[in-house]
DRENDRENTOR-226629 format. One record per residue (C-alpha): chain; z, x, y; residue in one letter. Coordinates in steps of 0.001 Angstrom, whole numbers. Example, Ala and Ser with C-alpha at 12.3 -4.5 7.8 and 13.67 -1.06 7.14 Angstrom:
BEGIN
+-----+---------+---------+---------+------+
! mol !      zz !      xx !      yy ! type !
+-----+---------+---------+---------+------+
!   A !    7800 !   12300 !   -4500 !    A !
!   A !    7140 !   13670 !   -1060 !    S !
+-----+---------+---------+---------+------+
***
This chain:
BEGIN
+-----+---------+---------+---------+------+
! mol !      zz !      xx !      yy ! type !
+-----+---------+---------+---------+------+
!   A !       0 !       0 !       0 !    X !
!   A !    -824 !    1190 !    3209 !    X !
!   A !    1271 !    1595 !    6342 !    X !
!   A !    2161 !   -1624 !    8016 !    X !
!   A !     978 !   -1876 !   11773 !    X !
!   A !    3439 !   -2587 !   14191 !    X !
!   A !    2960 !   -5287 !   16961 !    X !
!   A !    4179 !   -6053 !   20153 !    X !
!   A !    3961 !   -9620 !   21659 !    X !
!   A !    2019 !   -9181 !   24708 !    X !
!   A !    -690 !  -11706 !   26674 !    X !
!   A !   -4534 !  -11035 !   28033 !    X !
!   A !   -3164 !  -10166 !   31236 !    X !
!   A !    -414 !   -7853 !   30313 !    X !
!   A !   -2868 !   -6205 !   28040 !    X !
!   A !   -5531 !   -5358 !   30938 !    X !
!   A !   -2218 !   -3559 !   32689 !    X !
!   A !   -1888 !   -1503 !   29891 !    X !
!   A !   -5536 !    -607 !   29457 !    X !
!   A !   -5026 !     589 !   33275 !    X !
!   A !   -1955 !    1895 !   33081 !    X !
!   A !   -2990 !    4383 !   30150 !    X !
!   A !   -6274 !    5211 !   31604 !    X !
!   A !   -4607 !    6516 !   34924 !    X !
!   A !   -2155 !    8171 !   32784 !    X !
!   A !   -4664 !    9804 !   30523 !    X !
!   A !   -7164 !   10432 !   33929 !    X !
!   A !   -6416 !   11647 !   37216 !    X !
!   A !   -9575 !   10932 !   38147 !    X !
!   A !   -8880 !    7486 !   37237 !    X !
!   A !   -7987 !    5008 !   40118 !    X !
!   A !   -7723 !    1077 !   41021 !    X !
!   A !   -8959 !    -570 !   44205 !    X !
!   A !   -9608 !   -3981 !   45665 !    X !
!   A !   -8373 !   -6761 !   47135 !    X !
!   A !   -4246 !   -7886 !   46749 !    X !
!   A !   -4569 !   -4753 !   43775 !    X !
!   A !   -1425 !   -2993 !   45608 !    X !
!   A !    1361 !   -4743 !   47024 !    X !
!   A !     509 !   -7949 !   45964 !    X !
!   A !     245 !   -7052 !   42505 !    X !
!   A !   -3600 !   -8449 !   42238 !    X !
!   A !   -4506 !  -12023 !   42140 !    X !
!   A !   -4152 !  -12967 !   38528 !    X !
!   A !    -749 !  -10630 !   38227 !    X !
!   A !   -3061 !   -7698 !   36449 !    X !
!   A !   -1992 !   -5010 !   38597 !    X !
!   A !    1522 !   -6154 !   39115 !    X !
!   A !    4017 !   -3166 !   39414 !    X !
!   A !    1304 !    -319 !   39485 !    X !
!   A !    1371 !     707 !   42847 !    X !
!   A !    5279 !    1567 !   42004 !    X !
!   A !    4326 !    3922 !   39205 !    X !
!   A !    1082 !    5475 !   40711 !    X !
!   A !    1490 !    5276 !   44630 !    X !
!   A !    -940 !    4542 !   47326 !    X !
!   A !   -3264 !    7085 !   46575 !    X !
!   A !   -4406 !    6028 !   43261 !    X !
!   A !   -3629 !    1714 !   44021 !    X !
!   A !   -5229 !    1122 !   47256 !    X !
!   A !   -5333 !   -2093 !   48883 !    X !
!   A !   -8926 !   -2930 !   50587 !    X !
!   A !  -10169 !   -4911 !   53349 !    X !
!   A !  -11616 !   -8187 !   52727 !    X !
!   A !  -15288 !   -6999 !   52260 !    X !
!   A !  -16783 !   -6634 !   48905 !    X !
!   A !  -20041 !   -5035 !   49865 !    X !
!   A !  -17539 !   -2107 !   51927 !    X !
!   A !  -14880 !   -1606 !   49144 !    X !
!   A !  -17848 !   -1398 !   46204 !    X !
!   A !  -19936 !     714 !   47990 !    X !
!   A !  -16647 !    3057 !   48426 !    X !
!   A !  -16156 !    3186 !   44714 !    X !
!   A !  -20110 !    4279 !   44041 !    X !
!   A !  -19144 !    6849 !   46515 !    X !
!   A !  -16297 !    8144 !   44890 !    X !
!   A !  -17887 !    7683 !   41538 !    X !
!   A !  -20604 !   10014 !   42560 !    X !
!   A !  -17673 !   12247 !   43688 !    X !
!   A !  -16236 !   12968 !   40166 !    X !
!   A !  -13881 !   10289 !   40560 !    X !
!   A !  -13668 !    7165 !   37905 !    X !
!   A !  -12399 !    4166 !   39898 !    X !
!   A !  -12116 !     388 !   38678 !    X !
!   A !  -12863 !   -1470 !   41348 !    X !
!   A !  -11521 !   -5147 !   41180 !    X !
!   A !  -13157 !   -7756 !   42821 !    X !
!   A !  -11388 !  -11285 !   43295 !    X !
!   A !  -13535 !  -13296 !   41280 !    X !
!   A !  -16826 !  -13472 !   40559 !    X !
!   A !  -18739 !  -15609 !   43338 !    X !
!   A !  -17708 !  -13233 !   45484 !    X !
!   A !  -18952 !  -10455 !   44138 !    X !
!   A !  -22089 !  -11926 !   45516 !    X !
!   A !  -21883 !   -9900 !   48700 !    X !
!   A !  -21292 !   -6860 !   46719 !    X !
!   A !  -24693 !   -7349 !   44933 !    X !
!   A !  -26952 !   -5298 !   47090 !    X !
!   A !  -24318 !   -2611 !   46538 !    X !
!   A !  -24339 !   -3244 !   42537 !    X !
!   A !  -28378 !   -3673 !   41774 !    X !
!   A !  -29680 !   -1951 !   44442 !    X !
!   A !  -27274 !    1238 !   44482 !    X !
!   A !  -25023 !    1041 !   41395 !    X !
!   A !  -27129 !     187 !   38794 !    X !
!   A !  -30833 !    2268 !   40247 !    X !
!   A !  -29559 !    5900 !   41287 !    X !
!   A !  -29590 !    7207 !   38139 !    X !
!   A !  -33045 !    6277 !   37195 !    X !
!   A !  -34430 !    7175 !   41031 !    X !
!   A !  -32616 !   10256 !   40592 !    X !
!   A !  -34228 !   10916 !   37216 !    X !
!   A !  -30821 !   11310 !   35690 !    X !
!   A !  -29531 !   13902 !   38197 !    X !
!   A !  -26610 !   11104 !   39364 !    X !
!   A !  -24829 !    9056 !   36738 !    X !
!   A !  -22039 !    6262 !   38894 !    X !
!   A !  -18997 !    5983 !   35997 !    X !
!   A !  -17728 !    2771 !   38135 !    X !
!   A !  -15886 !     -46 !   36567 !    X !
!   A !  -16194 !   -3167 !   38416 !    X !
!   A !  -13255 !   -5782 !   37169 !    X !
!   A !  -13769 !   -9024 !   37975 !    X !
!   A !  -12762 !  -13028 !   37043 !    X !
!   A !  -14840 !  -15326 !   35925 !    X !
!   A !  -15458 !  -18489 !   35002 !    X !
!   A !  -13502 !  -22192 !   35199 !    X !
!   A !  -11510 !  -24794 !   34089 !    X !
!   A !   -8441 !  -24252 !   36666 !    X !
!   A !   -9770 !  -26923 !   39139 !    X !
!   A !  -10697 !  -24019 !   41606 !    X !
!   A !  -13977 !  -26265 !   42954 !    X !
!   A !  -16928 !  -24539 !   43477 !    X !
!   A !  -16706 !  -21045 !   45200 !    X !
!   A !  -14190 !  -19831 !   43026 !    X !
!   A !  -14939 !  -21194 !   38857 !    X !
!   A !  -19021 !  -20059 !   38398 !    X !
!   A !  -20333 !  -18241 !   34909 !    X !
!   A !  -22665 !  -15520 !   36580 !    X !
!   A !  -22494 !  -12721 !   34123 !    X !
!   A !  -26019 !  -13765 !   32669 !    X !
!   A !  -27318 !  -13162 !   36474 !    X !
!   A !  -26046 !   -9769 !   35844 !    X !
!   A !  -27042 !   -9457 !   32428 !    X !
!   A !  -30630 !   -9270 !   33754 !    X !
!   A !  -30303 !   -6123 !   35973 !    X !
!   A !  -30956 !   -2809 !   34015 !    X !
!   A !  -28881 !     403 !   34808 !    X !
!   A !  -25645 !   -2099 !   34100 !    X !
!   A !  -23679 !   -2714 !   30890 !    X !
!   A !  -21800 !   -6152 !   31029 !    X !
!   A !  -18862 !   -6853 !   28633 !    X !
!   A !  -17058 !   -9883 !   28238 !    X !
!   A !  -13424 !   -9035 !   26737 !    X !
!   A !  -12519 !  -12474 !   24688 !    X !
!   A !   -9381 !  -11331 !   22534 !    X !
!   A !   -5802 !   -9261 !   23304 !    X !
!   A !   -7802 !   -6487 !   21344 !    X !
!   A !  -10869 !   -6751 !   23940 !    X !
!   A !   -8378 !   -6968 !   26667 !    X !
!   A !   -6729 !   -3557 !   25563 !    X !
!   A !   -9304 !   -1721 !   24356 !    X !
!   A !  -12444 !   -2275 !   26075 !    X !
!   A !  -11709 !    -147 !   30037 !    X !
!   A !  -11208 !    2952 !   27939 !    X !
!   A !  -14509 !    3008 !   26683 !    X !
!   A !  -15797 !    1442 !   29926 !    X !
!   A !  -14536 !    4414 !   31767 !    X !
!   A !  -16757 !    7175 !   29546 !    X !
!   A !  -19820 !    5318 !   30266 !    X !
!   A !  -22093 !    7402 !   32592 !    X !
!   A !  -23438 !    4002 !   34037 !    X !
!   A !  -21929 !    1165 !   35945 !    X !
!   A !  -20016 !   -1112 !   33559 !    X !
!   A !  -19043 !   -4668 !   34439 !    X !
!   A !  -15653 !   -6485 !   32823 !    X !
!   A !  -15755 !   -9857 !   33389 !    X !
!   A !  -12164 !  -11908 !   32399 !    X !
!   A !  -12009 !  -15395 !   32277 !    X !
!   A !   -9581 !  -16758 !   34232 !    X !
!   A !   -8240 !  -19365 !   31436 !    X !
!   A !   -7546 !  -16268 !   29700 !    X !
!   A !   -5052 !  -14639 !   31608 !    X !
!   A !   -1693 !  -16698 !   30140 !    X !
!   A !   -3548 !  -16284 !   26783 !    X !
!   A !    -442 !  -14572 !   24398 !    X !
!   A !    -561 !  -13134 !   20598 !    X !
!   A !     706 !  -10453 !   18868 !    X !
!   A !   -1181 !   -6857 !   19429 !    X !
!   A !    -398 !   -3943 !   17493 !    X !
!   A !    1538 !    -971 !   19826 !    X !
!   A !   -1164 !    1698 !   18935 !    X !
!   A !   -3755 !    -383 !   20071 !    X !
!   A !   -6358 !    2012 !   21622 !    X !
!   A !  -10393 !    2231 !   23011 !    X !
!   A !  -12490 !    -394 !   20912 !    X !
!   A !  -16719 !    -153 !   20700 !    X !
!   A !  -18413 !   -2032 !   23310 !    X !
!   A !  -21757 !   -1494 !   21857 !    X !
!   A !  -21313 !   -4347 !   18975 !    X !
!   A !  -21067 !   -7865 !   18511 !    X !
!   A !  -18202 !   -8910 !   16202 !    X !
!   A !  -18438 !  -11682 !   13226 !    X !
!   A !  -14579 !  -13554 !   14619 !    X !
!   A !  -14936 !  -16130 !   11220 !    X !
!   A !  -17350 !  -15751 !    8268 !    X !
!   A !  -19460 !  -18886 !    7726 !    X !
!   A !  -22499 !  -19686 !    5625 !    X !
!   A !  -23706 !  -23058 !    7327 !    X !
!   A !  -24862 !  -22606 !   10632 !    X !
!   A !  -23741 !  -19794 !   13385 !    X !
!   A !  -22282 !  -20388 !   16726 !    X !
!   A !  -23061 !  -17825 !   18804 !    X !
!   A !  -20749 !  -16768 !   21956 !    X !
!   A !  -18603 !  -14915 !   24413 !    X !
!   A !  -15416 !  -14891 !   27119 !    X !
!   A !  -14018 !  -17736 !   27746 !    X !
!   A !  -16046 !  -20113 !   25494 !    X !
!   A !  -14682 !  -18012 !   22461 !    X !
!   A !  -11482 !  -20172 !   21900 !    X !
!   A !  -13516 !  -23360 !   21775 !    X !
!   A !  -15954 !  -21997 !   19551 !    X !
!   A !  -13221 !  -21646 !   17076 !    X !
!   A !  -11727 !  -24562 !   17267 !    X !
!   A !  -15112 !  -26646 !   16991 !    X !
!   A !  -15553 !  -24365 !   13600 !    X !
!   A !  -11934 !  -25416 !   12297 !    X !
!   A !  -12971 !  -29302 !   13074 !    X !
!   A !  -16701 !  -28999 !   11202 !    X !
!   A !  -14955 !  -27150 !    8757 !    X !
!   A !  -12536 !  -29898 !    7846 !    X !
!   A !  -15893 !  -32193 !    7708 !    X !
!   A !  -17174 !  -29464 !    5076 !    X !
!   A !  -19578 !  -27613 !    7480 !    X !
!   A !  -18839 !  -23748 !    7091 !    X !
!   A !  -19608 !  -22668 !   10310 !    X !
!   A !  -20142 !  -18549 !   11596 !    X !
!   A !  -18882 !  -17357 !   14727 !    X !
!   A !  -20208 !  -15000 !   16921 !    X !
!   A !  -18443 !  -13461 !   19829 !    X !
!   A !  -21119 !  -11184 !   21753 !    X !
!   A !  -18673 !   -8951 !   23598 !    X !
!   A !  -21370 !   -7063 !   25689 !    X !
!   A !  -23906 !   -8994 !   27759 !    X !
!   A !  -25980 !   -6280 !   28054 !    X !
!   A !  -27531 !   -4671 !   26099 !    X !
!   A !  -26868 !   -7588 !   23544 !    X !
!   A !  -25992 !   -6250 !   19979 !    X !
!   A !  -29095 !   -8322 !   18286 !    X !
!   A !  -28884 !   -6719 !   14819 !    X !
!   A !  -25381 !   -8768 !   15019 !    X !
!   A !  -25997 !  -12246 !   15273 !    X !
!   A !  -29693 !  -12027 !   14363 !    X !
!   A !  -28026 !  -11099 !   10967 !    X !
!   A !  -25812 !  -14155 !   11034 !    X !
!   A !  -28774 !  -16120 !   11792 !    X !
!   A !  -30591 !  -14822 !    9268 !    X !
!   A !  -28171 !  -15918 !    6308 !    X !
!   A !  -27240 !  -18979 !    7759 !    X !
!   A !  -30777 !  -20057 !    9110 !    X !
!   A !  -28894 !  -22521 !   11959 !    X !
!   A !  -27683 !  -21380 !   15357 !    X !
!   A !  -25927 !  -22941 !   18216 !    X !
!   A !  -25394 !  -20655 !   21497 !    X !
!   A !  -22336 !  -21611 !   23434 !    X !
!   A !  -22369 !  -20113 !   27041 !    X !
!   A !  -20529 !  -21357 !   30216 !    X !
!   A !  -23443 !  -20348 !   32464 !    X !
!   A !  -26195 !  -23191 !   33413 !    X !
!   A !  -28559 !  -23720 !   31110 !    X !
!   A !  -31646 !  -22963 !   33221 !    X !
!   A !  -32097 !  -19355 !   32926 !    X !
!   A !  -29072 !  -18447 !   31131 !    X !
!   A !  -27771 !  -15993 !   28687 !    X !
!   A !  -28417 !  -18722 !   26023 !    X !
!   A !  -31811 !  -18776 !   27190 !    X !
!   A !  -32295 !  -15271 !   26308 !    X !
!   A !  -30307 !  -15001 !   23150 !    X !
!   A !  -32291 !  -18145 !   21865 !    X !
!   A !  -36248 !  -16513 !   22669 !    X !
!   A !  -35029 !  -13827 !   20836 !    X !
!   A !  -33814 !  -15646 !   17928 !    X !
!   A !  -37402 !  -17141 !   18182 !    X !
!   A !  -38843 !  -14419 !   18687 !    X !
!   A !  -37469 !  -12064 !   15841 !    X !
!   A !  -36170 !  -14676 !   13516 !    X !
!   A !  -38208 !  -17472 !   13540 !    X !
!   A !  -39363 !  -17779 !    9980 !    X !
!   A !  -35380 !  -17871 !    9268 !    X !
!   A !  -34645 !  -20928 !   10962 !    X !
!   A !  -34197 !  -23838 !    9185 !    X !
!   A !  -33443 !  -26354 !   12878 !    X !
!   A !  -34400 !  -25541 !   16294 !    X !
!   A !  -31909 !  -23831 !   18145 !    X !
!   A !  -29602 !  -25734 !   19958 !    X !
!   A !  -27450 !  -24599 !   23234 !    X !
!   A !  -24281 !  -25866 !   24742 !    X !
!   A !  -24120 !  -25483 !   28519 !    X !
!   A !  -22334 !  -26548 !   31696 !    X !
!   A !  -23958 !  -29129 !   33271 !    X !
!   A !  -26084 !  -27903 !   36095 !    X !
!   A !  -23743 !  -28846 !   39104 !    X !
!   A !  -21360 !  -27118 !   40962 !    X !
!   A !  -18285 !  -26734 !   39381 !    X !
!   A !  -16372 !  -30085 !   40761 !    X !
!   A !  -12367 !  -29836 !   42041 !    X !
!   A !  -11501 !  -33151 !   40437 !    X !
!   A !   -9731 !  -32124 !   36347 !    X !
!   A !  -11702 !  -34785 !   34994 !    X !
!   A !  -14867 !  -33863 !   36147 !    X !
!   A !  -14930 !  -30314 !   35979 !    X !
!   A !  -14035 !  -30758 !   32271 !    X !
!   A !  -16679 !  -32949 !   31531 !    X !
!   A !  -19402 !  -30528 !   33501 !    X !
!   A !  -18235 !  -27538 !   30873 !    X !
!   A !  -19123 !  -27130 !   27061 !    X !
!   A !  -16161 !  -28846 !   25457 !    X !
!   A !  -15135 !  -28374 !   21624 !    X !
!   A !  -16659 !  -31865 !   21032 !    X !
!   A !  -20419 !  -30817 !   22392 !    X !
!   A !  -19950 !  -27608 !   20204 !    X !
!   A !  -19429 !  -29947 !   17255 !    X !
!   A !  -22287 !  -32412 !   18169 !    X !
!   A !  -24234 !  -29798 !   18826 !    X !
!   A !  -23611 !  -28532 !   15231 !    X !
!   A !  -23729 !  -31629 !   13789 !    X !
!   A !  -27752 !  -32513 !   15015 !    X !
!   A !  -28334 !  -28685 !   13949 !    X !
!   A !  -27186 !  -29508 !   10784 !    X !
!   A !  -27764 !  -32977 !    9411 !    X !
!   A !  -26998 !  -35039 !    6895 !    X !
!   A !  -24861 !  -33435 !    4279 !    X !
!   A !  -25058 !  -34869 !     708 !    X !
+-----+---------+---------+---------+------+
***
């Protein structure tokens, strides 16, 4: 018998602290800076208590102006520094985006690979906490289109922990995008939990039926909408992508492949989505495997309302997952 692993109780957002925590422990070059990062202890509580251990050199409070405070990070980045930048949430990095695709993510193929920018920009995502519209938007598939960026989508305490690490060796800009319904999220995580791989999709529950393909903050319903069609006798596959971009398709092109059914869960809206693109290239490299079109499970193209009842009906619930599943499916003898 093997060692048994030791685990600490810990949540999603106490786990990101740690990730930073070690990394500035392990990196002097390593620093955090952003908006409310410092004495406020960040907006979601992440940073809370760092700029005690690590001083105002290495947690530094920035003015109000996205575009200003990630540009400064490119700059230091092309220094020899590594700094994760944390922006509030992700409609506002909006103003930042000339600084991200038109700096960030091109100088080191207009520089022909003479200037890599190690940046990690950290930012929320996503709805469900009646935040209305300029606060609770999906966008990572926007970035998910831009070469010269690698977009990852931390869905588990493990993800949480592990993924910054890695993040941080990357010689181009990397994106971490946490959903903000994630944050209270609690479990048990073992105490040497280290760096994890950011390059692969991961297989969360084995399935032979149909897969349901994923990421973030959609991951949780996912698996509950398996649980139901499993108690129905549909063995359902799930999929958590991880990383955006570049999307692990050996991964759930394999699932696909042995289960011959796929439904693509994604928060963005539909038009032009990330389940746009994982579905054409289903279709385009898997085709003959598919047994049922490929169904997708969006939020309804609106803004994201204020009012509890609507904004819940505008995102993909566990219920659409399971219809969704159910029409991929059909009748069952």
């Amino acid at each position: 018998m093997g060692t048994p692993v030791t685990t600490v109780k810990t949540t999603y957002r106490d786990a990101l602290r740690d990730a930073i925590r070690e990394a500035m422990q392990r990196d002097d070059r390593v620093f955090l800076m952003g908006e409310d990062v410092g004495a406020y202890g960040g907006c979601f509580g992440v940073s809370l208590g760092l700029l005690e251990e690590f001083g105002p050199e290495r947690v530094r409070d920035t003015p109000l102006s996205e575009s200003a405070f990630v540009g400064a990070g490119i700059g230091a980045a092309l220094g020899g520094l590594r700094p994760i930048v944390e922006v509030m949430t992700v409609n506002f990095s909006l103003l930042a985006l000339d600084q991200i695709m038109n700096t960030a993510a091109s100088l080191q193929h207009m520089s022909g690979g003479q200037y890599a920018v190690p940046l990690v920009i950290r930012m929320t995502t996503g709805a469900g906490r009646q935040l209305a519209a300029q606060h609770s938007h999906s966008l990572e598939g926007w970035y998910a289109h831009i070469p010269g960026l690698r977009i990852v989508t931390p869905a588990t305490l493990e993800d949480a922990r592990g993924m910054l690490w890695t993040a941080l060796q990357d010689p181009d800009p990397v994106l971490v995008f946490e959903h903000g319904s994630l944050y209270n999220l609690a479990g048990e995580l073992a105490e040497d939990a280290g760096a994890v791989d950011i390059d692969r999709a991961a297989v969360r529950r084995a399935g032979a039926d149909l897969t349901l393909i994923t990421y973030g903050g959609t991951l949780g319903r996912t698996l509950e909408a398996a649980d139901e069609l499993a108690a129905s006798g549909i063995d359902a596959e799930v999929v958590d992508l991880r990383t955006l971009r570049p999307l692990d398709d050996a991964t759930f092109l394999g699932s696909v492949t042995r289960t011959h059914r796929a439904v693509v869960v994604d928060e963005g809206w539909r038009s032009g989505s990330l389940s746009a693109e994982v579905t054409a290239r289903i279709t385009e490299q898997a085709f003959y495997d598919l047994d049922a079109p490929v169904e997708r499970v969006c939020t309804d193209e609106v803004p994201i309302p204020y009012a509890q009842h609507l904004e819940e009906e505008a995102l993909p619930q566990v219920r659409d997952i399971v219809a969704a599943a159910r029409r991929t499916v059909g009748e069952r003898r």
